[in-house]
C-alpha positions in Angstrom: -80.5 -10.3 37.5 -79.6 -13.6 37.0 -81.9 -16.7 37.3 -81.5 -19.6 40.0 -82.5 -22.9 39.6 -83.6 -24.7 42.9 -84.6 -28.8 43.3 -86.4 -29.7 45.6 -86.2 -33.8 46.0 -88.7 -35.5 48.0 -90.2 -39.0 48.7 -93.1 -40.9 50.1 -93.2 -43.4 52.7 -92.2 -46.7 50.4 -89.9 -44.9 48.2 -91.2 -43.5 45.4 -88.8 -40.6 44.5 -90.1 -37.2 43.3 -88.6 -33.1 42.2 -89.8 -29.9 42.3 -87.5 -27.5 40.0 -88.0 -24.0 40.9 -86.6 -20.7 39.3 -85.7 -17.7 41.2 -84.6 -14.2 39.9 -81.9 -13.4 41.7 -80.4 -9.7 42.1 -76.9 -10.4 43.1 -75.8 -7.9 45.8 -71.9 -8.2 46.8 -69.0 -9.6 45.1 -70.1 -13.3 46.3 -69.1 -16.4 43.9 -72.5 -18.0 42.4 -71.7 -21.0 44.7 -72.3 -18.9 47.6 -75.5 -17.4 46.4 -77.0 -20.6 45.3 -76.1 -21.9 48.9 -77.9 -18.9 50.7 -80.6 -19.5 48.5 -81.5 -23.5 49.1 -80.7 -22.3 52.9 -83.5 -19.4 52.9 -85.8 -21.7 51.0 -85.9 -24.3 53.0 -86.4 -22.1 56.6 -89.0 -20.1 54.5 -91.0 -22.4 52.6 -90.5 -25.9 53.5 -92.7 -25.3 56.3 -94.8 -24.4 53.9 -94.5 -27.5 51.4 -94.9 -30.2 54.3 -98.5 -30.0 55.3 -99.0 -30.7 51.6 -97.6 -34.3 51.9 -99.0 -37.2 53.7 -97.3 -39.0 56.5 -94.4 -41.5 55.8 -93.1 -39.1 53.4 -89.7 -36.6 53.8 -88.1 -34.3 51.8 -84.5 -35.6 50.7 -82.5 -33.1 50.0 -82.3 -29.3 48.2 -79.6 -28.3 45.0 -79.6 -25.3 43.9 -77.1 -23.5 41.0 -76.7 -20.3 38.4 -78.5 -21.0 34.9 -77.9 -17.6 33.3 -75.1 -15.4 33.4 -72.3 -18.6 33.0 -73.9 -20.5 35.2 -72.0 -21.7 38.3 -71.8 -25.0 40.4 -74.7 -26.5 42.3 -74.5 -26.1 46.2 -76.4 -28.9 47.9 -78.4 -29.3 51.4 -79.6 -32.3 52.9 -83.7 -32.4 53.9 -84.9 -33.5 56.8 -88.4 -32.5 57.0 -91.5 -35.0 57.2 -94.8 -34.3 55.4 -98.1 -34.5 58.1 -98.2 -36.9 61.2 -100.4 -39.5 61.3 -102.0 -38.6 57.8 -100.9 -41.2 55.0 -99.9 -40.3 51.5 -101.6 -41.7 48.3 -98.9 -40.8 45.5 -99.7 -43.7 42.9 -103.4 -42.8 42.4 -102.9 -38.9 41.7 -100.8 -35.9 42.9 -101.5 -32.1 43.0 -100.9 -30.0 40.0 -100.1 -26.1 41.1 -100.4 -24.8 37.5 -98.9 -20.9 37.5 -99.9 -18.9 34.9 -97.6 -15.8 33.7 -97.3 -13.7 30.7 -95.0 -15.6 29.1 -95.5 -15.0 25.6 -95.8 -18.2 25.2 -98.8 -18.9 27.2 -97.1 -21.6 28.8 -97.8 -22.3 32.1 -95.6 -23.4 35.1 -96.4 -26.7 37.4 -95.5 -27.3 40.8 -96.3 -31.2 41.5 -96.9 -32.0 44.8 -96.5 -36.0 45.4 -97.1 -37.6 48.6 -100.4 -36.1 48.3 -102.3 -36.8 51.5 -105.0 -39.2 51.4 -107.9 -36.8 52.8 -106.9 -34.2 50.3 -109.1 -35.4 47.3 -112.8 -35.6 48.4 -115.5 -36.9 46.5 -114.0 -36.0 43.2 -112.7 -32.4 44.6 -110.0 -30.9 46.4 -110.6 -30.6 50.4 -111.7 -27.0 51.2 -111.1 -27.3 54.5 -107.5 -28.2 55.1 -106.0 -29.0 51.9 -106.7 -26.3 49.7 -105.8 -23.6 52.6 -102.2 -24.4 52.8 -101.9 -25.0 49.2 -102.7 -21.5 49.4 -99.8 -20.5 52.4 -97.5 -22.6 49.9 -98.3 -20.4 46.9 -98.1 -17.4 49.1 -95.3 -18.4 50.5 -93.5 -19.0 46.8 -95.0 -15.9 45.5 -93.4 -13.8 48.6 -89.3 -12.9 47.5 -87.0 -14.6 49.6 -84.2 -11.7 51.2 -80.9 -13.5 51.3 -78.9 -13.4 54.7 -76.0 -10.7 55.0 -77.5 -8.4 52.5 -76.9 -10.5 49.4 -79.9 -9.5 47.5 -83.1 -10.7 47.0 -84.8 -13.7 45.4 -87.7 -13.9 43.5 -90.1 -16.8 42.5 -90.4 -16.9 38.4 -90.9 -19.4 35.3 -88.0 -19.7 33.3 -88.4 -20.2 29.7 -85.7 -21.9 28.4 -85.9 -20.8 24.5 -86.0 -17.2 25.9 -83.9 -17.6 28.7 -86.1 -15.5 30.9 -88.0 -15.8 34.0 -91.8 -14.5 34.3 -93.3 -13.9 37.7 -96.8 -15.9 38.2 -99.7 -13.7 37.8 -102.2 -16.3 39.3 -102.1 -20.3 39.9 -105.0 -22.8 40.2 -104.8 -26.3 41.5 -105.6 -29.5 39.6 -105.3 -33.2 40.0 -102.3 -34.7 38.2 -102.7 -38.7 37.5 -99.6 -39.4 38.8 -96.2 -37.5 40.7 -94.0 -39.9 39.9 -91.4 -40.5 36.9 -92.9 -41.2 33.9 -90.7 -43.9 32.2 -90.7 -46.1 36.0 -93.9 -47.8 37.6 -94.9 -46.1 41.0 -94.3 -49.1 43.6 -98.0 -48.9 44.7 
């Protein structure tokens, strides 16, 4: 098996760029190039989950665009696919106060946990100081089933399954559990969210 590294760019509705890097254990079935596997990847990905990822983001806000490439094994070019997909109608996104932090825990030796960052959050997510049980928290948990389901590859080209990769070990560990926390803010670090 060799490990797959998918990005998931994304923005909200005034511009504020954000990424989700995701790993995926790979069992390479076939004598395809790790171009072509890293394209049927970002393809299966986005019919699988981003219908998964969008009710999470407010309105205004799209996802970009999808790369994904081979990190182990020689590693391979990155194969690329343009988003088009809008986060929820008529619900607007608050990305500068706070975003959503899905934190998955493995058994890394390490103990270090995964995060998942989900920008764009929507503005009726976060009520009175907790998560929305109604709506919110729900399809967080479609996304993280959705993420902990393996993708199947089209044509019989193997299977791909969600991990976190540990870059010192260079090894991917499949989440045992996840919880969701507030993050202060989705957005790069070293640049000023433009809210």
């Amino acid at each position: 098996m060799n490990i797959y590294q998918l990005v998931m760019n994304y923005m909200d509705d005034i511009g504020n760029q954000m990424a989700n890097v995701f790993h995926y254990a790979l069992d390479e079935v076939g004598s395809h190039r790790p171009f072509d596997f890293a394209n049927l990847l970002v393809n299966q990905f986005q019919v699988v989950n981003e219908a998964a990822f969008t009710p999470l983001m407010g309105g205004g806000s799209k996802i970009t665009s999808y790369s994904a490439k081979k990190v182990t094994g020689g590693g391979g070019p990155s194969a690329i696919l343009i988003g088009t997909a809008v986060g929820a109608a008529g619900d607007p996104c608050d990305t500068s106060a706070f975003a959503a932090n899905l934190q998955w825990q493995t058994d890394d030796p390490s103990n270090r946990p995964g995060h998942t960052l989900i920008g764009c959050v929507l503005d009726t997510a976060w009520v009175s100081g907790h998560w929305d049980t109604i709506t919110y928290q729900p399809n967080v948990l479609l996304f993280a089933s959705a993420m902990d389901t393996p993708l199947t590859l089209p044509g019989g080209a193997g299977n791909a399954e969600f991990v976190i990769y540990n870059r010192k070990l260079r090894l991917g560990y499949v989440p045992g559990s996840h919880q969701l926390l507030p993050k202060p803010t989705a957005t790069n670090k070293r640049t000023l969210p433009k809210r």
